[in-house]
ROPAMI-334253 format. One line per field, with one value per residue (C-alpha): residue number from 1; residue in three letters; x, y, z. Coordinates in pm, whole numbers, plus 50000, padded with zeros to 5 digits. Each point is the difference from the previous one (the first is absolute). Layout:
num = c(NUM,...)
residuo = c(Ala,...)
x = c(X,...)
y = c(Y,...)
z = c(Z,...)
This chain:
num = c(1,2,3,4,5,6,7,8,9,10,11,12,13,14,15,16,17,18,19,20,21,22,23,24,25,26,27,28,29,30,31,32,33,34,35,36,37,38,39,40,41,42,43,44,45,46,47,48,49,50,51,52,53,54,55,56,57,58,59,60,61,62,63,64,65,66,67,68,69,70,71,72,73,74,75,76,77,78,79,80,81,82,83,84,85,86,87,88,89,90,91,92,93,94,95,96,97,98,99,100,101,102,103,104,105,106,107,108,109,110,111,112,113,114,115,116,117,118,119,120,121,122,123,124,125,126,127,128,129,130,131,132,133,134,135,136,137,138,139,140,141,142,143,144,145,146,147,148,149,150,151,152,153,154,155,156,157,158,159,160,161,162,163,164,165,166,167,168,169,170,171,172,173,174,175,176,177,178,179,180,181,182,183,184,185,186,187,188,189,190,191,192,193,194,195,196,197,198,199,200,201,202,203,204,205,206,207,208,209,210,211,212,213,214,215,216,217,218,219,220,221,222,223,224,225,226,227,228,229,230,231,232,233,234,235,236,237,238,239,240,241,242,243,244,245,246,247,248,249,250,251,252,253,254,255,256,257,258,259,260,261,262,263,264,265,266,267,268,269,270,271,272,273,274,275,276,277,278,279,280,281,282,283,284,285,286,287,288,289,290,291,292,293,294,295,296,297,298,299,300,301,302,303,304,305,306,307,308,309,310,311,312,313,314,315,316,317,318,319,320,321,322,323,324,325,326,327,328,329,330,331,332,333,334,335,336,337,338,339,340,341,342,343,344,345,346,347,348,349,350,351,352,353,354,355,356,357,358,359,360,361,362,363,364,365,366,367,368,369,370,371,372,373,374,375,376,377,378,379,380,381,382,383,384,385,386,387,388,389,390,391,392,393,394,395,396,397,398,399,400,401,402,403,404,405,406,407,408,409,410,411,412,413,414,415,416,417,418,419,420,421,422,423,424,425,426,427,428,429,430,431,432,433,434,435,436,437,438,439,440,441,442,443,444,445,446,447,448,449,450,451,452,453,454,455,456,457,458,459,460,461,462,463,464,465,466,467,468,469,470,471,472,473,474,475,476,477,478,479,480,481,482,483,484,485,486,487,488,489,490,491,492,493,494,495,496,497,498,499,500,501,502,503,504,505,506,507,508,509,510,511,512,513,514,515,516,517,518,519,520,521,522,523,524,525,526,527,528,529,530,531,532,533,534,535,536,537)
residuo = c(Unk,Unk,Unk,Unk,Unk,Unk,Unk,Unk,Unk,Unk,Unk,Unk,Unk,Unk,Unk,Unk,Unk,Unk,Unk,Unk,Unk,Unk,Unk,Unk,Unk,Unk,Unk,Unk,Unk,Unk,Unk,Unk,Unk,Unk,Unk,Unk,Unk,Unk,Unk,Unk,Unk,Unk,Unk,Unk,Unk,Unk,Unk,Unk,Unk,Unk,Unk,Unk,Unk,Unk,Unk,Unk,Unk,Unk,Unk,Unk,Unk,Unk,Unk,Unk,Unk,Unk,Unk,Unk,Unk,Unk,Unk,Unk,Unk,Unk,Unk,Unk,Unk,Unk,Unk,Unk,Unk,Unk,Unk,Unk,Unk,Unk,Unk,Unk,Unk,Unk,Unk,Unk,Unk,Unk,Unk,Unk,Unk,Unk,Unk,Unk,Unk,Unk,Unk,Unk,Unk,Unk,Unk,Unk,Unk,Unk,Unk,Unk,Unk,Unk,Unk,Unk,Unk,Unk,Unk,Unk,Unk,Unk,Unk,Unk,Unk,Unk,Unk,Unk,Unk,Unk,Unk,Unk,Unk,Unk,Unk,Unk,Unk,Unk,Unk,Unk,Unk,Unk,Unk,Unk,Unk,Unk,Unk,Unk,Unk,Unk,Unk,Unk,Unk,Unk,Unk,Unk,Unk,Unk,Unk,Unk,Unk,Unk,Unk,Unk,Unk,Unk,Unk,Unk,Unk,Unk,Unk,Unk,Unk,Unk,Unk,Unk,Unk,Unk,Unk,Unk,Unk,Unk,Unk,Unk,Unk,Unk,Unk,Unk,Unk,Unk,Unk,Unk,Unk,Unk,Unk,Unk,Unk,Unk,Unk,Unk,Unk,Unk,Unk,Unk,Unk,Unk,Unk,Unk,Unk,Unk,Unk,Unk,Unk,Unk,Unk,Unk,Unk,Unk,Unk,Unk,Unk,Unk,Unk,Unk,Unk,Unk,Unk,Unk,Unk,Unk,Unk,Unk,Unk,Unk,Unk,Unk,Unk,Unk,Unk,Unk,Unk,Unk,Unk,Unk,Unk,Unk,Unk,Unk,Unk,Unk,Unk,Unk,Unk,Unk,Unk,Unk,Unk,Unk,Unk,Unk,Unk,Unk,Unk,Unk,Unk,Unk,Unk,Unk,Unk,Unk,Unk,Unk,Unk,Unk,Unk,Unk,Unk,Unk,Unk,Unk,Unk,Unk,Unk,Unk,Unk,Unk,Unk,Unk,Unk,Unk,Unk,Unk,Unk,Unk,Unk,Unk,Unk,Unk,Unk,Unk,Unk,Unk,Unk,Unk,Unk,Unk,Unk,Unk,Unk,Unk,Unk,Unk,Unk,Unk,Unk,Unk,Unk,Unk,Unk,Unk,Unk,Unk,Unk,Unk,Unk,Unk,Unk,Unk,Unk,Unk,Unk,Unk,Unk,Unk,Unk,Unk,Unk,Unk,Unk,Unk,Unk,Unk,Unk,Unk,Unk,Unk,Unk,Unk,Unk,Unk,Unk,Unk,Unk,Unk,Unk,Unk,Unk,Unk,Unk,Unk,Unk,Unk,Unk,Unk,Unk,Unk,Unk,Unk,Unk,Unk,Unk,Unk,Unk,Unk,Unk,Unk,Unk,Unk,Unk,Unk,Unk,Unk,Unk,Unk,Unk,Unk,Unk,Unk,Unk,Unk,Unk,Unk,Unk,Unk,Unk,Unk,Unk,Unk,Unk,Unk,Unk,Unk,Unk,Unk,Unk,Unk,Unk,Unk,Unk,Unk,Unk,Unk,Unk,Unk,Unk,Unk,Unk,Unk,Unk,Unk,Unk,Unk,Unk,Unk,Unk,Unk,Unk,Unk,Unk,Unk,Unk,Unk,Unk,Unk,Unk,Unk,Unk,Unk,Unk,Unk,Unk,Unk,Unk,Unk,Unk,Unk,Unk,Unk,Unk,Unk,Unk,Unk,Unk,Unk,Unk,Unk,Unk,Unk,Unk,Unk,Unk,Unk,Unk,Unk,Unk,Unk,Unk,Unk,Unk,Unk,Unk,Unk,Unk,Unk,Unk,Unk,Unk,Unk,Unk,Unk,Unk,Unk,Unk,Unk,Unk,Unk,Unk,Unk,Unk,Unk,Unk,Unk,Unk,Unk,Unk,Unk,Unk,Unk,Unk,Unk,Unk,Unk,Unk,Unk,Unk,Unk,Unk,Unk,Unk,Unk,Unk,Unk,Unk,Unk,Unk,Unk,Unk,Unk,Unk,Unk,Unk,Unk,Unk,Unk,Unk,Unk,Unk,Unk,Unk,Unk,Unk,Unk,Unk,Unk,Unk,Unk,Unk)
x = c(51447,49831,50056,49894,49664,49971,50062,49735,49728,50132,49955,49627,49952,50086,49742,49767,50019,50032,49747,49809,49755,49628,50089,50298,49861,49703,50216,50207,49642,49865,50324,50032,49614,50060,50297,49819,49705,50204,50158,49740,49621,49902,49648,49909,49820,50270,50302,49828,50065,50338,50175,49941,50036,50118,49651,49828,49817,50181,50378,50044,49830,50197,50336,49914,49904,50332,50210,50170,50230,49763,50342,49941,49588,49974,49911,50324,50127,50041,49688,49990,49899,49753,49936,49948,49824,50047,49704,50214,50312,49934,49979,50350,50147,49797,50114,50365,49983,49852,50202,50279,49877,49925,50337,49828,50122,49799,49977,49894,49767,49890,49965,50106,50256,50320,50086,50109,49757,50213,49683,49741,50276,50205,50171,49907,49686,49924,49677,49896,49926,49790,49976,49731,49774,50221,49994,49858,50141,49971,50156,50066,50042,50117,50253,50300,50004,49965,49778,49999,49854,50000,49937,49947,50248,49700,49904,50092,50188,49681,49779,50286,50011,49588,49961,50231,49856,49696,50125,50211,50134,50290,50158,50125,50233,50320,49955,49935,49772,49851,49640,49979,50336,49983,50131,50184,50201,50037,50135,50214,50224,50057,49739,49997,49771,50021,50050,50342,50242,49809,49956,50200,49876,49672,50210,50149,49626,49956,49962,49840,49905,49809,50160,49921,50350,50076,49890,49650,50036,49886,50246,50041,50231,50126,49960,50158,50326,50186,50201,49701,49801,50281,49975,49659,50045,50207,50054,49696,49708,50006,50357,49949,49563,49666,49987,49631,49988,50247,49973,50116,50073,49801,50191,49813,49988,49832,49675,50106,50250,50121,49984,50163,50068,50261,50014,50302,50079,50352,49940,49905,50299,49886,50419,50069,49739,50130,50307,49964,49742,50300,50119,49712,49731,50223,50112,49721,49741,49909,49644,50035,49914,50127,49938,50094,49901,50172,49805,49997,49634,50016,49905,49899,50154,50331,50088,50147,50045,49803,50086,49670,50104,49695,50084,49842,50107,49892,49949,49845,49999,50175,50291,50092,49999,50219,50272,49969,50060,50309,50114,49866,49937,50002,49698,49829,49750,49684,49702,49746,50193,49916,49717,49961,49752,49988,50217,49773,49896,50385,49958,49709,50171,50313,49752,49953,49735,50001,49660,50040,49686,49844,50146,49874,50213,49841,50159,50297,49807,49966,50192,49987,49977,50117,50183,50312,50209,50328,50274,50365,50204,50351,50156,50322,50181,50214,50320,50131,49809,50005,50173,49796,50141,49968,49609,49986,50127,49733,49728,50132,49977,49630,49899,50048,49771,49678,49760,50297,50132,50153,49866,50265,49917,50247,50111,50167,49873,49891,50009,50381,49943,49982,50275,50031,49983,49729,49762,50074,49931,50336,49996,49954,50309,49947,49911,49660,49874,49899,49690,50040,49621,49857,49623,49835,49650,50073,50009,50216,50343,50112,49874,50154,50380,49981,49882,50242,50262,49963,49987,50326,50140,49989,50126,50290,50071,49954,50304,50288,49771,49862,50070,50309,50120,49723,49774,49686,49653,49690,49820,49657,50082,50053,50204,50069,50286,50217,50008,49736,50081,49824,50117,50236,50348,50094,49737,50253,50218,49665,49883,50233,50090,49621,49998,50341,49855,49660,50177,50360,50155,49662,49985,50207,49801,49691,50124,50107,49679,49823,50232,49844,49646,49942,50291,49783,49945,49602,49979,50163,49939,50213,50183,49966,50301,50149,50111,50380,50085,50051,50411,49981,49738)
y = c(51473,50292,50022,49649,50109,50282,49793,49818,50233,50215,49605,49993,50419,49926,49681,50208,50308,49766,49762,49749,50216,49868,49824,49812,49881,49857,49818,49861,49883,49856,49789,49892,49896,49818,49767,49987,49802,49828,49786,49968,49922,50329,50137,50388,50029,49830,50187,50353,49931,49868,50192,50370,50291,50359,50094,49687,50127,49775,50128,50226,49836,49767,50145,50254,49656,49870,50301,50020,50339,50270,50177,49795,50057,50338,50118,50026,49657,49718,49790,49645,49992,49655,49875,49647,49827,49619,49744,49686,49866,50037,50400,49986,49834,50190,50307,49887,49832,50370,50219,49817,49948,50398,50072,50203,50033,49808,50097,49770,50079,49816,50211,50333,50074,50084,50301,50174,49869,49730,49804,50193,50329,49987,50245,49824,49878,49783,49721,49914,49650,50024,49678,50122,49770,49704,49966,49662,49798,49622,49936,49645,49979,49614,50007,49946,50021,50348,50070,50204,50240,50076,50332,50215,50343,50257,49880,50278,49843,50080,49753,49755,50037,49979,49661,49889,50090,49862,49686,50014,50247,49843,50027,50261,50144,50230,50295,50363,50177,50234,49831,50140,49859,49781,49691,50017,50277,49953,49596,50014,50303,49821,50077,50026,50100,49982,49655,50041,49928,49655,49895,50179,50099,49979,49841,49771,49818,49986,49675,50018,50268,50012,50216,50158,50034,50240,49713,49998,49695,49831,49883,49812,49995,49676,50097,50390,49800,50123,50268,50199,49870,50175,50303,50103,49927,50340,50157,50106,49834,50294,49902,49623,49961,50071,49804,49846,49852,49844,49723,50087,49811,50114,50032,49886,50331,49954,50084,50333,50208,50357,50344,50327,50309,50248,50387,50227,50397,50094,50103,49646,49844,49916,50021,49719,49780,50061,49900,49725,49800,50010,49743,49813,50002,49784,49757,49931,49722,49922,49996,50409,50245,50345,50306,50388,50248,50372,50297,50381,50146,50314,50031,50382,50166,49789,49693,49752,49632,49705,49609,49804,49611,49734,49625,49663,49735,49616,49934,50110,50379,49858,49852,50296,50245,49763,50004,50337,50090,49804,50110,50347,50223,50260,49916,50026,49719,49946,49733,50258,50108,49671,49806,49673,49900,49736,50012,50116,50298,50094,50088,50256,50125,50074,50191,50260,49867,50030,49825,49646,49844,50263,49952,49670,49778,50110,50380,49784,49944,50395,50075,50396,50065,50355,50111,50106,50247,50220,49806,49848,49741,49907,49717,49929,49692,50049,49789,50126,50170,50349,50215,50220,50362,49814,49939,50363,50132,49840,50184,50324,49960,49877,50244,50272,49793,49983,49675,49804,49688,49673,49652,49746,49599,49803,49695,49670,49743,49655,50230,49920,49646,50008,50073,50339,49877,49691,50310,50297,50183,50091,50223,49719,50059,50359,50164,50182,50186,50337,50155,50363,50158,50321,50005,50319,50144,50283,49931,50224,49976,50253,49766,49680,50204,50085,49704,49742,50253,49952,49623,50014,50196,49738,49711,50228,50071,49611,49934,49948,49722,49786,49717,50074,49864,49993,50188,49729,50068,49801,49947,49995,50384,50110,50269,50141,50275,49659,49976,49945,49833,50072,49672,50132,49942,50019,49808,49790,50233,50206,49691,49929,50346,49909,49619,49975,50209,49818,49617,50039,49707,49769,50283,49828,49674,50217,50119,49642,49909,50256,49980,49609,50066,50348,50052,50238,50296,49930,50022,50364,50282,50324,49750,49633,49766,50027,49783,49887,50208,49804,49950,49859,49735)
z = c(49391,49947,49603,49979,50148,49820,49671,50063,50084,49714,49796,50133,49960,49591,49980,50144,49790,49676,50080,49759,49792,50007,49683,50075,50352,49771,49792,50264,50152,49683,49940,50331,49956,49748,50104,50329,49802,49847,50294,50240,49914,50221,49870,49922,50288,50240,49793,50112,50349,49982,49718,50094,49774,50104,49857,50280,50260,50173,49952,50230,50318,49934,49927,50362,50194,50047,49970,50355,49975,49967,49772,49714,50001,49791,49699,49866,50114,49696,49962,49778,49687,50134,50305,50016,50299,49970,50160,49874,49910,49683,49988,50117,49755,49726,50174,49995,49597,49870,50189,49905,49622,49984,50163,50309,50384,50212,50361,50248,50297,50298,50312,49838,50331,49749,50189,49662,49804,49765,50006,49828,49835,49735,49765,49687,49862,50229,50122,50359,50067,50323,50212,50281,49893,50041,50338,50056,50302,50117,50371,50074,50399,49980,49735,50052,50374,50090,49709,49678,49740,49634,49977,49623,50006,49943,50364,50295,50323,50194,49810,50035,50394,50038,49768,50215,50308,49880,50039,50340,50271,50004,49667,49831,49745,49975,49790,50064,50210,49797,49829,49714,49816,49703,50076,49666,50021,50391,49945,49691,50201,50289,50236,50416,50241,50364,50039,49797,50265,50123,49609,49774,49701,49793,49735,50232,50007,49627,49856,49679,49717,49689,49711,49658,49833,49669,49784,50183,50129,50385,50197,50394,50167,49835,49668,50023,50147,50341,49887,49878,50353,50161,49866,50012,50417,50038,49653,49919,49789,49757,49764,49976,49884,50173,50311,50054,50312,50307,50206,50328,50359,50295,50353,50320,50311,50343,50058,50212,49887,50148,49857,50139,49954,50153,49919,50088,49906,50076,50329,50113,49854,49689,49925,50206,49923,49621,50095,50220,49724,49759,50211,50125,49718,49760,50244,50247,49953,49658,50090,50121,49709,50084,49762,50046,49836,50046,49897,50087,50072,50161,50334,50189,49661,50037,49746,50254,49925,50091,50007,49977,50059,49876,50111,49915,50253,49908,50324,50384,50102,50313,49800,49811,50302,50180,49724,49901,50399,49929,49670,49939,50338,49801,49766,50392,49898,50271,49947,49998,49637,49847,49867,49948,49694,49727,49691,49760,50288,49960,49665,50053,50266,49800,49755,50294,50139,50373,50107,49859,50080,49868,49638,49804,49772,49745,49985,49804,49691,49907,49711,50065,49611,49882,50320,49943,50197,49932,50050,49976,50103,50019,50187,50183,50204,50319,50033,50314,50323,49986,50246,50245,49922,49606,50098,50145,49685,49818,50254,49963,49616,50023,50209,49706,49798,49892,49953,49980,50215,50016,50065,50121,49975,50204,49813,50172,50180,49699,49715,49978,49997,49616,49791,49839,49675,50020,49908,49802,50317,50121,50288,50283,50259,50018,50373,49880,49710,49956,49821,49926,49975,49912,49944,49951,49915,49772,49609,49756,49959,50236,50328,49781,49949,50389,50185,49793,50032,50364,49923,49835,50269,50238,49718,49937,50371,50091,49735,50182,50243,49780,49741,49754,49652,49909,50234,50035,49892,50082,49653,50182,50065,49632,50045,49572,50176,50018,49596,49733,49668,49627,49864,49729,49876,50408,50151,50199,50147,50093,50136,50197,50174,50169,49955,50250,50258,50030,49900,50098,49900,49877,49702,49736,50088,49953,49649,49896,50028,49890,49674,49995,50060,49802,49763,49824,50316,49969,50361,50111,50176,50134,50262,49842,49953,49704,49734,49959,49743,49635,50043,50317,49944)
């Protein structure tokens, strides 16, 4: 793993070192200018704002805006030769047709939360098509009985959940909790939140989508067919075209719903209450949202361990203490460690903040531009509980680390009501998954070597306890350590070393269809589905 990460810094190091003279970065502008014109009826002053120059005053606001990993915001990192900022449908397709005509990599951005940077780095020449601005987003409360929304990909999760609120306490929609993820990115992965156990997925409420494929052309739902449909709920938008927009269902909550929050070190059994949610955060009520997260501050000049468990319950305070009394003694629930609040209040609570009705709705339409932080992320899924001395084993090792812990996500409950491969999600029967996180404020490369050396640590040591053949990745948590593919001779076999542990079995369906849609490769970055190769089509 570690060559394969090395190979592609070293990839990125070389771009960097040779990059486009003055010149050629002109000449790829003019050209690109000049098909541009030629497609859409976009006027000079209009084509200024939209089609950005490394020379723009523009460029790099806009490139630092939506960077999200502070790692891949230096000096030294790859920029685009252009970045282009669509305001219609129209610029997308341009964007597509002249890449595609001038034989250039086109990365796609919505919420700029690619935790190594796929979405806006490359280690060719390379353009950024940046979809911030199309986040438009039209909430229908009476369609279709519990309602629904058509929502463009450049919009964050945040504006999502306040038009909604806008219109009623009572709905809602499953996706993640953090506010500031595209709903691109965030919905063509997969996509879950805390609500992931009641409703599975947020692919699982998709319903529609509006497409650019390699040819530049629109397509519904309808008219892109259901194989392609299929894969851009799980696989990824990025392979297949430039998804626009989705149409999703809303799901109806009650008006009060129940946060808490329970904090252990070691010596308040933070072991046992491990241990013991194994067994009752995957199975319990589907409505009961349980996440822990392990970490190792240090405490009176000792690292100890600390298991920090955050809840949403869709229901009464009373409720949940009553069957957490009965299922999980040791989690040591009271009433006074709950609070009950409305749906939307749940959200800004899970954002850290304590004093709800002190916090307005509106807090979920900040964007946050050019904030990154330090960081990486790997992911892992649980099969099988594991054993106590297993869990203390894992302590021990985290306690020798810095910055460095795990968050685990209990699955079960109605995400396994749909079939593993009615998505290209595939991970659905598994206990919980695992995010490995390091986040640190120092840059240089001596603070990034240690602090994902520590996070590799704990991948390495968690091994022998999690998924096997292949070991499962979440594709939401790029993770490049897992395999990264240049597109050559090999691109299959590359692709696949990654595109088995993210897919499993939904990856040859993946590649069939990518082979359909985009025989050509237009669509590819470091971890995009590959093509069938030519003797096998």
């Amino acid at each position: 793993m570690d060559k394969i990460y090395l190979f592609f810094l070293l990839f990125f190091a070389a771009s960097s070192s040779i990059s486009l003279s003055s010149a050629d970065s002109v000449t790829i502008y003019e050209d690109f200018v000049r098909c541009f014109k030629n497609v859409t009826t976009i006027s000079d002053d209009d084509l200024s704002a939209v089609v950005l120059p490394r020379t723009s005053v523009s460029f790099t606001p806009t490139l630092r805006a939506y960077i999200r990993n502070a790692r891949f915001n230096t000096s030294s990192t790859p920029k685009p030769s252009i970045i282009i900022v669509p305001r219609v449908d129209s610029h997308v397709q341009a964007a597509v047709i002249c890449a595609k005509t001038l034989n250039l990599q086109l990365k796609i951005r919505s919420g700029g939360h690619d935790y190594d940077g796929l979405s806006y780095v490359s280690a060719v020449t390379f353009l950024v098509l940046d979809l911030s601005n199309f986040r438009n987003i039209t909430v229908d409360i009476t369609d279709d009985g519990a309602g629904s929304a058509w929502v463009q990909t450049g919009a964050t999760l945040g504006e999502l959940y306040y038009r909604i609120w806008e219109k009623s306490e009572v709905h809602a929609f499953p996706a993640g909790v953090c506010p500031t993820v595209g709903v691109g990115g965030h919905v063509s992965g997969g996509g879950y939140g805390h609500m992931i156990r009641k409703f599975g997925l947020t692919i699982d409420h998709v319903v529609d989508s509006t497409i650019v494929d390699a040819n530049g052309q629109i397509h519904d739902r309808k008219s892109m067919g259901e194989d392609l449909f299929w894969a851009i709920r799980g696989g990824g938008g990025g392979s297949f075209g430039v998804i626009l927009a989705f149409k999703v269902k809303l799901v109806t909550v009650p008006k009060t719903v129940t946060v808490f929050r329970v904090d252990k070190s070691v010596d308040e059994n933070a072991l046992d209450m491990v241990h013991k949610w194994q067994f009752v955060a995957p199975r319990t009520d589907p409505g009961l949202f349980m996440r822990v997260l392990l970490s190792s501050p240090t405490q009176n000049k000792t690292r100890t361990v600390n298991a920090k468990l955050r809840a949403l319950y869709l229901g009464r305070a009373d409720d949940v203490v009553l069957k957490m009394t009965e299922e999980f003694p040791e989690l040591g629930l009271k009433k006074e460690d709950c609070k009950e609040m409305t749906w939307i209040q749940s959200l800004l609570w899970w954002m850290n903040h304590v004093d709800v009705d002190k916090v307005k709705p509106e807090i979920l339409l900040e964007r946050e531009p050019d904030s990154a932080k330090f960081l990486k992320r790997k992911s892992d899924y649980v099969e099988k509980e594991m054993t106590k001395p297993e869990l203390n084993r894992l302590f021990q090792k985290l306690a020798t680390l810095d910055r460095t812990g795990l968050v685990l996500n209990p699955y079960g409950g109605n995400l396994n009501v749909t079939a593993v491969n009615e998505t290209a999600f595939p991970h659905r029967h598994k206990l919980y998954k695992i995010q490995h996180s390091a986040t640190w404020p120092d840059a240089g490369p001596e603070a990034e070597r240690l602090y994902i050396g520590n996070l590799r640590t704990t991948y390495k040591f968690m091994t022998p306890f999690v998924s096997k053949n292949p070991r499962s990745s979440y594709l939401n948590y790029r993770d490049i350590d897992i395999g990264v593919n240049d597109h050559g001779e090999d691109s299959y076999r590359k692709g696949e070393i990654y595109g088995r542990k993210y897919f499993g079995e939904n990856f040859d369906r993946l590649v069939r269809v990518k082979t359909a849609v985009d025989p050509e490769n237009f669509f590819r970055n470091e971890q995009s589905i590959p093509t069938l190769p030519s003797n096998r089509r």
